[in-house]
TORLUM-439982 format. One record per residue (C-alpha): residue in one letter; x, y, z. Coordinates in steps of 0.2 Angstrom, whole numbers, padded with zeros to 4 digits, always signed. Last residue first. Example, Ala and Ser with C-alpha at 12.3 -4.5 7.8 and 13.67 -1.06 7.14 Angstrom:
BEGIN
s+0068-0005+0036a+0062-0022+0039
//
This chain:
BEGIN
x+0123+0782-0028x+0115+0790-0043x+0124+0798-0056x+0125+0784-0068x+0112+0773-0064x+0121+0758-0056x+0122+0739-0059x+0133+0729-0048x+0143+0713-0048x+0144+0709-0067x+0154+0694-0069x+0171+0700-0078x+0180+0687-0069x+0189+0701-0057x+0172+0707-0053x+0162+0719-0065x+0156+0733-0061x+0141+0741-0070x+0135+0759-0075x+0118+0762-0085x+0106+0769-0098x+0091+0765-0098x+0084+0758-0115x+0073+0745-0108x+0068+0752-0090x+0076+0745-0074x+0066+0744-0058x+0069+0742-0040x+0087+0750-0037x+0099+0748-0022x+0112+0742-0032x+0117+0724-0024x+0100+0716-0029x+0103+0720-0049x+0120+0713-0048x+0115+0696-0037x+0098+0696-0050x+0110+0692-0063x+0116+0704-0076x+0120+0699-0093x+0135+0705-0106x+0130+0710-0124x+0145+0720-0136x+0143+0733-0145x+0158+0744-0140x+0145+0756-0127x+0139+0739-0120x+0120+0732-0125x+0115+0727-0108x+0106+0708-0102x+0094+0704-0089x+0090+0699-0072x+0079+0702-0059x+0069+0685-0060x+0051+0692-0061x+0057+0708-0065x+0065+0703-0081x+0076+0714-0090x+0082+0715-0108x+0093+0728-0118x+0099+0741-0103x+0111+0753-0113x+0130+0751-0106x+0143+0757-0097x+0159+0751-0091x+0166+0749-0074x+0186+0741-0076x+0190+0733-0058
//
């Protein structure tokens, strides 16, 4: 499992999902399975974050850098 880091780019609170602007450019979404798993209860546009992607690459946890 390869964690990368990104800038949050869209989120919904309604659904708990959004997408992240990674470090090489690239977008990747979230579901509200990732959002659910970290523990958090907001994410602000421009955040910046950590995220574990499974085997498939599907995000499976989004984390604040530094926080647990």
């Amino acid at each position: 499992m390869r964690v990368m880091q990104g800038t949050i780019a869209t989120f919904d609170p309604d659904t708990r999902s959004g997408t992240l602007l990674l470090d090489d450019g690239s977008e990747l979404a979230f579901g509200s399975d990732a959002f659910d798993r970290s523990g958090l209860r907001l994410l602000r546009l421009g955040q910046r974050v950590t995220v574990e992607p499974d085997s498939s690459g599907t995000v499976r946890r989004v984390l604040i850098p530094g926080i647990a």
